[in-house]
C-alpha positions as CSV (number, residue, x, y, z in Angstrom):
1,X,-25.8,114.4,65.0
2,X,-22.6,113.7,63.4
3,X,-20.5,110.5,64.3
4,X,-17.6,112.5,65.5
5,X,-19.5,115.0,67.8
6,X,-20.7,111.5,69.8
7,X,-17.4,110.3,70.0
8,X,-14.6,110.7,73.1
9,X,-11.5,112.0,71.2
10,X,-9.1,109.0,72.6
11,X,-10.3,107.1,69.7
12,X,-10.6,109.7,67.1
13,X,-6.5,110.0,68.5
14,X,-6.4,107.0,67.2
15,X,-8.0,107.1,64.3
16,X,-5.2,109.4,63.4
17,X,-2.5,107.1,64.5
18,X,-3.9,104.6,62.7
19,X,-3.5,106.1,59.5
20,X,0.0,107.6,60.3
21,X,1.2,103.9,60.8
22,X,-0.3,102.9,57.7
23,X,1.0,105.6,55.5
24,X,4.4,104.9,57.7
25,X,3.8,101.1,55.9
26,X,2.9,102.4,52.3
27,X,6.3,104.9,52.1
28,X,8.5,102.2,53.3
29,X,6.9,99.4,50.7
30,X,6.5,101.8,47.5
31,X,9.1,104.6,48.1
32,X,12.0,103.0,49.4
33,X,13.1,100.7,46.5
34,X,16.7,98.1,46.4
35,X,17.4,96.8,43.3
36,X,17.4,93.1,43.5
37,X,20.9,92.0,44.6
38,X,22.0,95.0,45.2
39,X,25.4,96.5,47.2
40,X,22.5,98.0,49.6
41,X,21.0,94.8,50.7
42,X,20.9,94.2,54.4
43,X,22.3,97.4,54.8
44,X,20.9,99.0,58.3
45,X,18.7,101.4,55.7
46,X,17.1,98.1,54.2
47,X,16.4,96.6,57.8
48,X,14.7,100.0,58.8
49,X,12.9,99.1,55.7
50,X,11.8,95.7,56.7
51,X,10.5,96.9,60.1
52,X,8.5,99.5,59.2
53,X,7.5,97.6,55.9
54,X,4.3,95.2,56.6
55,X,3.9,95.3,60.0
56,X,2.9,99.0,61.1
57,X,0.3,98.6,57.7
58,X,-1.1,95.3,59.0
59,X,-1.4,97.0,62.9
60,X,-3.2,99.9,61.5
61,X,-5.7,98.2,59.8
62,X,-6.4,95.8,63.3
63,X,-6.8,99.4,64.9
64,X,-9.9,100.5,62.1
65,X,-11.5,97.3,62.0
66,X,-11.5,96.9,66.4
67,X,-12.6,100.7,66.0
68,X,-15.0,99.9,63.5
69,X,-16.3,97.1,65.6
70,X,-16.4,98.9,68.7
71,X,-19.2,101.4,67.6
72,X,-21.2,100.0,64.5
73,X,-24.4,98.6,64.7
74,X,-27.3,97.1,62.6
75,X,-28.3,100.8,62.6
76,X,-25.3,102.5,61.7
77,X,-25.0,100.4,58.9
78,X,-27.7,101.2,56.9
79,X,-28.1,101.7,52.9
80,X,-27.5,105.0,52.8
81,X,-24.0,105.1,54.9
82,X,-23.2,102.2,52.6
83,X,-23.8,103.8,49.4
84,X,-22.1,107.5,51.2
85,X,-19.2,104.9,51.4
86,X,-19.4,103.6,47.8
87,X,-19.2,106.8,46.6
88,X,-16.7,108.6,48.2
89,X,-14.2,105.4,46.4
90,X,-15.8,106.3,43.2
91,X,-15.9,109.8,43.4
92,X,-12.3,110.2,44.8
93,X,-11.1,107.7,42.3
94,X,-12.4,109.2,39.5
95,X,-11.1,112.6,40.4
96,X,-7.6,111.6,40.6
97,X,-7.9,109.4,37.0
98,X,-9.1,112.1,35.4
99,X,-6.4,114.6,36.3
100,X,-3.4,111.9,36.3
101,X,-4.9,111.4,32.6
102,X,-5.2,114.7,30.9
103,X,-2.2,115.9,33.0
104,X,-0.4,113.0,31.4
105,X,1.1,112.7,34.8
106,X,4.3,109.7,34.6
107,X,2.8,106.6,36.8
108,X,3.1,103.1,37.0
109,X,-0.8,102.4,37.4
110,X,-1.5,98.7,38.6
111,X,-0.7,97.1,34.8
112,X,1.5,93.7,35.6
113,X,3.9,94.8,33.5
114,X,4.9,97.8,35.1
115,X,5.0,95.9,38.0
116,X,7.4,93.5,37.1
117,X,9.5,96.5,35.3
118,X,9.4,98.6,39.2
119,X,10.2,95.8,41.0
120,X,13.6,94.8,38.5
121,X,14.8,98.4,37.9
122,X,12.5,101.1,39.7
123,X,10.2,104.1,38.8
124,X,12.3,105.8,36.6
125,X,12.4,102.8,34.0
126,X,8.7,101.8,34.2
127,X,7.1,104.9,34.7
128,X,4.9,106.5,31.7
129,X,2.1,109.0,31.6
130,X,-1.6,108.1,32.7
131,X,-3.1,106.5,30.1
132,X,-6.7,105.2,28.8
133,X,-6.7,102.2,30.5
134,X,-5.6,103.6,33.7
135,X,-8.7,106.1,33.3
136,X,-10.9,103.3,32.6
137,X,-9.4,101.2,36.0
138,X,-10.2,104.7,37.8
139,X,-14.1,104.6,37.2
140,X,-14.5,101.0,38.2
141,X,-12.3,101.3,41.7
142,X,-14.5,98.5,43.4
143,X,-14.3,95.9,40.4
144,X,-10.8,96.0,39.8
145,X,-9.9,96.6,43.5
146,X,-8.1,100.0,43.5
147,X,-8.2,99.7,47.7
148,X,-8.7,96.5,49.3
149,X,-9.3,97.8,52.9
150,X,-12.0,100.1,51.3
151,X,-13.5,97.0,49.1
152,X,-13.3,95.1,52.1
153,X,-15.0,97.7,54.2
154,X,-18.0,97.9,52.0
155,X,-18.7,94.2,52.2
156,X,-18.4,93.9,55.5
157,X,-20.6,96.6,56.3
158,X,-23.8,94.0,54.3
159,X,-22.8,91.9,57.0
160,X,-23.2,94.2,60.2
161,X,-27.1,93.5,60.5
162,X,-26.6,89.9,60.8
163,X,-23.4,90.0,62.8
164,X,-25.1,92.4,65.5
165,X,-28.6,90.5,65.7
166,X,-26.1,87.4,66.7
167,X,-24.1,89.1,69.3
168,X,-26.7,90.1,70.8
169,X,-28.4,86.5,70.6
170,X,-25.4,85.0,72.5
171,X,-24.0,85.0,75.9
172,X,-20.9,85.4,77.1
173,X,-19.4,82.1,77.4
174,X,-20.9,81.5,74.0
175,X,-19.1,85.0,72.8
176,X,-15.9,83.8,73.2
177,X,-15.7,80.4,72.2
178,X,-16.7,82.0,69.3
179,X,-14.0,84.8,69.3
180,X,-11.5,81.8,69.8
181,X,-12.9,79.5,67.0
182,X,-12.5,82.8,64.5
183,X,-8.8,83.9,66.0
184,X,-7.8,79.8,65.5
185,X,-8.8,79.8,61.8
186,X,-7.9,83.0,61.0
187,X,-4.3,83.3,62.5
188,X,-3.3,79.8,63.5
189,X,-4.2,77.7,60.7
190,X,-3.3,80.1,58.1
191,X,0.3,80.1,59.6
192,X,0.9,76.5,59.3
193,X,-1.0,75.4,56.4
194,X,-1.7,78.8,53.9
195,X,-3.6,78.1,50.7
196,X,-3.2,74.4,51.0
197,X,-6.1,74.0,53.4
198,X,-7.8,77.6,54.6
199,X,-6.8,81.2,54.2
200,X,-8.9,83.4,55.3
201,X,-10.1,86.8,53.0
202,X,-10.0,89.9,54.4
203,X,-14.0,90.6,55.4
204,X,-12.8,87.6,58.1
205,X,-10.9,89.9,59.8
206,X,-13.1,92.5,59.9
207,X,-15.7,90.2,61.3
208,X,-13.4,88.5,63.4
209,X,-12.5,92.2,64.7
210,X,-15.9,92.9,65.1
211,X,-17.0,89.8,67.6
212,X,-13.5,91.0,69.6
213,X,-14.4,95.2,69.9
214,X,-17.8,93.8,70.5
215,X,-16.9,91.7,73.4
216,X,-14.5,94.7,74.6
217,X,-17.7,96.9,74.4
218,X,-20.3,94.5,75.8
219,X,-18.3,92.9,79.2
220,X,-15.0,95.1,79.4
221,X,-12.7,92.5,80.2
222,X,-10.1,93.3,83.2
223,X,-7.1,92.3,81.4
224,X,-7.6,95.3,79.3
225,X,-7.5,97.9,81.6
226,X,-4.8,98.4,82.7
227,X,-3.4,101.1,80.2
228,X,0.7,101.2,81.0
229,X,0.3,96.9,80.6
230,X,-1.9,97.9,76.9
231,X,1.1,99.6,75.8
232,X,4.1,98.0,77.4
233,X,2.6,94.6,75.6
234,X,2.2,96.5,72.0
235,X,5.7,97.3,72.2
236,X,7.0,94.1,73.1
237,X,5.4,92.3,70.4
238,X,6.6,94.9,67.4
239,X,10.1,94.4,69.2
240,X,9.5,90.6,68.7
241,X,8.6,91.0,65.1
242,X,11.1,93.5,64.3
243,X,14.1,91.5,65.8
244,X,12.4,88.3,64.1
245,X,12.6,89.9,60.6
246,X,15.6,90.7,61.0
247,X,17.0,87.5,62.6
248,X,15.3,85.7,59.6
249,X,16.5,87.9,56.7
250,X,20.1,86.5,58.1
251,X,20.0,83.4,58.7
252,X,17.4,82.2,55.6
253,X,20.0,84.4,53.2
254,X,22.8,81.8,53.5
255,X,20.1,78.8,53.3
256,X,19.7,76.9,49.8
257,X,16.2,77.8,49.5
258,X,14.7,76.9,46.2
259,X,13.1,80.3,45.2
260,X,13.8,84.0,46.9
261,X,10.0,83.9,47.4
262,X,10.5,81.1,49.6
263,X,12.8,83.8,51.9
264,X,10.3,86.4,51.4
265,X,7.2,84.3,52.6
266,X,9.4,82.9,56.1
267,X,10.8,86.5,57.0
268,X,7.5,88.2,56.0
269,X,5.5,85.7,58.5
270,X,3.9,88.2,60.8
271,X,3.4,90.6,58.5
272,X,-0.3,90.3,57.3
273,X,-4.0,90.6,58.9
274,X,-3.7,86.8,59.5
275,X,-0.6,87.1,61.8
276,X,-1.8,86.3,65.4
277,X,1.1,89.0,67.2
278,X,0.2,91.9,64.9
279,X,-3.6,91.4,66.1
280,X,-3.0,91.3,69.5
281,X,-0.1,93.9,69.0
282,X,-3.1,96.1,67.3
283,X,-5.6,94.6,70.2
284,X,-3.4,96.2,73.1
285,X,-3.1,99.3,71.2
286,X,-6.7,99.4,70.9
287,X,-7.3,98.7,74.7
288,X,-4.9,101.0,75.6
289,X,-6.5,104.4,73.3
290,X,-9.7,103.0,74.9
291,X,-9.0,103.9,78.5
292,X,-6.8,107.0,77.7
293,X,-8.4,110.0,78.6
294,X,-8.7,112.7,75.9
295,X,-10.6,115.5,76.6
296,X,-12.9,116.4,73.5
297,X,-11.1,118.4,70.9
298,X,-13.0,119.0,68.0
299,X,-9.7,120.0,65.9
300,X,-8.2,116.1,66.4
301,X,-12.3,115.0,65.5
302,X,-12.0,117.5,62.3
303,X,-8.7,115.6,61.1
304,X,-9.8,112.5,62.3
305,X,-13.0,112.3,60.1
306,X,-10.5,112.8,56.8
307,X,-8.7,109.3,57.7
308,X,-10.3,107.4,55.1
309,X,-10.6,110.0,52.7
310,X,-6.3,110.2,53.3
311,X,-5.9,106.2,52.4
312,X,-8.3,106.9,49.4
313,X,-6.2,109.3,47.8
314,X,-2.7,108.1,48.9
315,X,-2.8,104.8,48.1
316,X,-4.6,105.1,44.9
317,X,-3.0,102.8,42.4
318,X,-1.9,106.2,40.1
319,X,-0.8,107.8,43.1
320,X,1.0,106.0,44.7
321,X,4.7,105.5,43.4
322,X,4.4,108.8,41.8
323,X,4.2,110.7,45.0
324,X,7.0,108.8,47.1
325,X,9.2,109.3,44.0
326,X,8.4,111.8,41.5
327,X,7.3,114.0,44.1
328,X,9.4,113.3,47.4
329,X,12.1,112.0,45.8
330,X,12.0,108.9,47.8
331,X,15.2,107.7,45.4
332,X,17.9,110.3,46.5
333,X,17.1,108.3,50.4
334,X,18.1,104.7,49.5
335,X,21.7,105.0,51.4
336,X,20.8,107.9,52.9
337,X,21.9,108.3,56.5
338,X,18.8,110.9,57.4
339,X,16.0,107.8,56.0
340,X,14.2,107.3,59.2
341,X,13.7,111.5,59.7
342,X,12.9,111.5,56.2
343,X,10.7,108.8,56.2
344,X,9.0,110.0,59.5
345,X,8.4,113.5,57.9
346,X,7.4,112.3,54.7
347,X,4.6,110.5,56.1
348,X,3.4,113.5,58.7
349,X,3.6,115.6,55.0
350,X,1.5,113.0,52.9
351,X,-1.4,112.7,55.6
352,X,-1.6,116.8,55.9
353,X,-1.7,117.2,52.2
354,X,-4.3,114.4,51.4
355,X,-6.0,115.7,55.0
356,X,-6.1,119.1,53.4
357,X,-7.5,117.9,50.1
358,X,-10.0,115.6,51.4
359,X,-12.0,118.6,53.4
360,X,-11.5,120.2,50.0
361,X,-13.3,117.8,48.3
362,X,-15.8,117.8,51.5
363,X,-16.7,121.1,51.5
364,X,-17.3,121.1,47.1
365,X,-19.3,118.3,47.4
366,X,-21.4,119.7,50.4
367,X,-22.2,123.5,48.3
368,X,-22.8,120.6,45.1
369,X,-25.2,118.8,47.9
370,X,-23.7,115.8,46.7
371,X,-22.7,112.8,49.3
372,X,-19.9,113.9,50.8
């Protein structure tokens, strides 16, 4: 029976929300672009910016991995899901090189020059059509790590076996030393000490998120029951960050601080997996969706099941800038007074279109009997 049809739609909801925040994230970080020094920095637009760039990303990708957690097993992991997996990157990567290519569609692809060139003067000056390379990059999308979440996902799930056999080996008590011993090194430490001594990689959140949804699942804690206290705690901490971002971009602006990435890294300081109030922030969410009663709806199941499909295709290296600014126009927004509504709608039009073309590419590959 098919994963969706088992599931209560609260977390398929989710699911959805999930991926809204994270596209939310991915408009606001590759669409919205201030020249360096510009007469629009710390304008409000480039605080609206800052808030919505980072944080709703990282909070999404808490919600997957404590959804993720929640329901796979040593079962649900097995080779065949795993390779499903592989091959939906690879298939939807290598559709979308092969038509930016012989389209000759303008992108800025993940070359480090072009890079450089968007970050110093935009898309307009470093943009130039698909190219060879960029074809090449698009048939090896786990090597050269076209989508980290998805990379990461893979890896984690060769873990799952070994990860459920010792949940189920320990106890309770022994549970959550263990949850606090992962949360320490993964959040705390990192905070304080970065590269210097131990930063984490990203399959340590995942597992970290899977001893945590596992717990959830296993012993339902009290303290997360209480739905209204879920959500009223989410809030507050994205307030907390928000108001620290923007506290920090002020006060670190008029400090002599060797390098601008210096200000960058101290303003930007909850905004990764390894920040300990985006985890909890996503953790609350997570509790909250859990208790929230959806009645099953097999049209917010349908949409639900295209989430991944939706990052795979909008945050595809090619993609990417090319659709916030060749297509949306994201440019003509910068100082625009309508940016949050535009933003807002922008993002509910990218995850209908990739929605739309991901049961597209569903259905084909079902009459092709191919792994869909």
């Amino acid at each position: 029976m098919p994963e969706t049809k088992t599931r209560d739609s609260n977390f398929e909801l989710l699911r959805i929300f999930a991926m809204f925040i994270i596209i939310l994230h991915h408009f606001a970080q590759h669409g919205i672009f201030f020249p360096p020094e510009s007469a629009s920095q710390f304008s409000f637009n480039f605080f609206v910016k800052e808030i919505l760039w980072g944080t709703p990303g990282a909070i999404g990708n808490w919600l997957f991995i404590f959804i993720s957690g929640f329901f796979i097993s040593e079962k649900s992991a097995s080779k065949e899901k795993i390779f499903r997996l592989w091959f939906q990157i690879f298939s939807t990567s290598v559709i979308i090189g092969l038509v930016f290519y012989f389209a000759k569609i303008p992108t800025i692809g993940s070359t480090h020059t072009a890079l450089t060139e968007y970050s110093e003067h935009g898309f307009a000056a470093a943009a130039r059509p698909a190219g060879l390379k960029d074809l090449v990059f698009s048939f090896m999308p786990c090597y050269f790590g076209n989508n980290w979440f998805a990379n990461t996902y893979l890896v984690f799930l060769l873990f799952v076996p070994i990860l459920d056999k010792a949940v189920r080996a320990m106890n309770e008590s022994e549970h959550k030393k263990a949850i606090f011993v992962m949360i320490a090194l993964g959040t705390i430490v990192p905070l304080g000490l970065r590269e210097r001594f131990f930063y984490p990689s990203a399959v340590f959140a995942f597992i970290a998120g899977f001893f945590i949804a596992k717990y959830i699942r296993l012993y339902d804690p009290i303290f997360f029951k209480n739905t209204k206290r879920n959500a009223t705690c989410a809030a507050g901490l994205f307030i907390f960050i928000a108001v620290y971002k923007i506290f920090a971009r002020k006060v670190f602006a008029i400090i002599p601080f060797p390098s601008h990435s210096d200000i960058e890294n101290l303003a930007r300081i909850f905004d990764s997996n390894n920040s300990l109030p985006v985890m909890l922030c996503g953790l609350f969410l997570f509790s909250a969706f859990k208790d929230f009663k959806v009645p099953h709806n097999p049209f917010i199941n349908s949409i639900a099941a295209t989430t991944f499909g939706v990052y795979l295709i909008h945050e595809n290296p090619l993609v990417k800038y090319w659709l916030y600014h060749a297509v949306l126009k994201s440019d003509s927004f910068v100082d625009s007074p309508f940016l949050i509504p535009y933003l807002f709608a922008g993002s509910i039009a990218i995850f209908a279109a990739c929605s739309v073309i991901e049961l597209l590419r569903k259905s084909i590959f079902k009459i092709m009997k191919l792994a869909a």
